[in-house]
C-alpha positions as CSV (number, residue, x, y, z in Angstrom):
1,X,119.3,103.8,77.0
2,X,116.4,105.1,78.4
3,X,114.6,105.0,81.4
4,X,110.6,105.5,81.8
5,X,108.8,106.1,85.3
6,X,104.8,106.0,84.7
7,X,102.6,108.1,87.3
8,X,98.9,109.2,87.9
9,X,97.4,106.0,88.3
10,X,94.6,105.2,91.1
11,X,91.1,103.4,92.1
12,X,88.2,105.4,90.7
13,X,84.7,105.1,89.7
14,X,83.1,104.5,86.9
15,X,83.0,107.5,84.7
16,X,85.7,109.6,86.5
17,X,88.8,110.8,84.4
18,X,93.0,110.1,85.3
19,X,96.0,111.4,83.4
20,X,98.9,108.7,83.3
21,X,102.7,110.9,82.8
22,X,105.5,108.8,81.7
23,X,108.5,110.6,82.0
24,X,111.4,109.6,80.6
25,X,115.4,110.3,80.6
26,X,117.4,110.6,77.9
27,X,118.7,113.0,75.5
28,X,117.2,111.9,72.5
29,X,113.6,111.2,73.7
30,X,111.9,113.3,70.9
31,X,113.6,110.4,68.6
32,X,111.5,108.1,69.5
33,X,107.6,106.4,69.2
34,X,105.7,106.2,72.1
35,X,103.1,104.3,73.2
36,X,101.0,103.0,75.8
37,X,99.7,99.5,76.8
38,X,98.1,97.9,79.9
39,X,97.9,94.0,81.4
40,X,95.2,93.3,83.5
41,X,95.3,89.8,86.0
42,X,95.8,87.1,84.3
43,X,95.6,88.8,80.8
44,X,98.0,89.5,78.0
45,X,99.8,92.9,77.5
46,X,97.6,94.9,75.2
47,X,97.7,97.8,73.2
48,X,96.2,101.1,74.5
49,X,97.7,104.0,72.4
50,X,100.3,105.3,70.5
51,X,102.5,108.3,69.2
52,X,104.4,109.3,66.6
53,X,107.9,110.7,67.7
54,X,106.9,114.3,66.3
55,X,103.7,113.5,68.4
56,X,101.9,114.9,65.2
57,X,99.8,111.1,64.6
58,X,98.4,109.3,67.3
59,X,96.4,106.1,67.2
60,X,94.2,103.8,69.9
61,X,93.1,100.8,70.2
62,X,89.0,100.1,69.3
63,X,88.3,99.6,73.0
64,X,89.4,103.0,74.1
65,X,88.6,105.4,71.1
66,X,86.7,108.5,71.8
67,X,87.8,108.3,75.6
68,X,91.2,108.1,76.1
69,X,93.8,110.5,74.0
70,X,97.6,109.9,74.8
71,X,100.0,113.4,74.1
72,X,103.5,114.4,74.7
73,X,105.9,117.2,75.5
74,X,108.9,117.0,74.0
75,X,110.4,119.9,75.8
76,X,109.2,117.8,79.1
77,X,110.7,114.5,77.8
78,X,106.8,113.4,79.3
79,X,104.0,111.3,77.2
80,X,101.0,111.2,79.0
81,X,97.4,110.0,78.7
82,X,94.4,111.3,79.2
83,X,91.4,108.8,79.7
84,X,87.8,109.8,80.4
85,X,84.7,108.1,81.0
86,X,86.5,105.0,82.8
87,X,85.2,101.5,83.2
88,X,85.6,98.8,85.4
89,X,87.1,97.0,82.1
90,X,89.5,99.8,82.3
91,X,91.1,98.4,85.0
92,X,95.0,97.1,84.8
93,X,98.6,98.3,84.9
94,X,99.6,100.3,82.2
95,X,103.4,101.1,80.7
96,X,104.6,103.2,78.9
97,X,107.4,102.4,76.3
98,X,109.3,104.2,74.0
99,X,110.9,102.1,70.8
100,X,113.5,104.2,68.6
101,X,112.0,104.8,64.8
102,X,113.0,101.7,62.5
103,X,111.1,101.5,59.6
104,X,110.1,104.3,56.8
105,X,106.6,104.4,57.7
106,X,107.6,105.3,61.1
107,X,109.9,107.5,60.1
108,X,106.7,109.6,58.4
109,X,104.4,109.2,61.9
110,X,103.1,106.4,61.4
111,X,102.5,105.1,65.3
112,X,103.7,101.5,66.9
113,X,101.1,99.7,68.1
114,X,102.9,96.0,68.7
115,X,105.2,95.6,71.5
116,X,107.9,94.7,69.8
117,X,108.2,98.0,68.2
118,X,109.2,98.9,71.5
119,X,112.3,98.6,73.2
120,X,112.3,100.2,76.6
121,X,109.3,100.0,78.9
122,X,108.3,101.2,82.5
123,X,107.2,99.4,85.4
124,X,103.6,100.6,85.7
125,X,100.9,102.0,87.6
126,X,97.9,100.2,88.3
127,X,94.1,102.2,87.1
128,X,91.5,100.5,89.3
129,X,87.6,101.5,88.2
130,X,85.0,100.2,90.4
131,X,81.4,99.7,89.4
């Protein structure tokens, strides 16, 4: 079991920066994928960005690339993201979740980017970025 608590989120403008943390509990937290994903109103849950359990591959989604880069701390039992240059699309609650390593490719790094890869998620914190 684990348990993730999400934290840094806010209202900001256009162009300022936030750091999200997700910490987590849980012995075995450097075990498992990490990844990010946010639902704005009356939207599907999509994909933000991901990490490989070693943290040594990381992946985002199109819409964020070159902005946002999403890190972890084993030793802190912490995956957090970083996101610069925010938009007014930007805005949502994002989770964190954490989904234990199932397949071979994951296994070598290779990051989970669906949610069904993931098995345990947080309960949010809404980014708001006014125009």
């Amino acid at each position: 079991q684990v348990q993730l608590v999400e934290s840094g989120g806010g209202l900001v403008q256009a162009g300022d920066s936030l750091r999200l943390s997700c910490a987590a509990s849980g012995r075995t937290f450097s075990s498992y994928a990490m990844g990010w994903f946010r639902q704005a109103p009356g939207k599907e849950r999509e994909f933000v960005a991901a990490i490989s359990w070693s943290g040594g591959r990381t992946y985002n989604a199109d819409s964020v690339k070159g902005r946002f880069t999403i890190s972890r701390d084993n030793a802190k039992n912490t995956v957090y993201l970083q996101m610069n240059s925010l938009k007014p699309e930007d805005t949502a609650v994002y989770h964190c979740a954490a989904g234990p390593v199932r397949t071979t490719a994951q296994a070598m790094g290779v990051p989970a980017t669906r949610t069904y890869e993931y098995d345990y998620w947080g309960q949010g914190t809404q980014v708001t970025v006014s125009s």
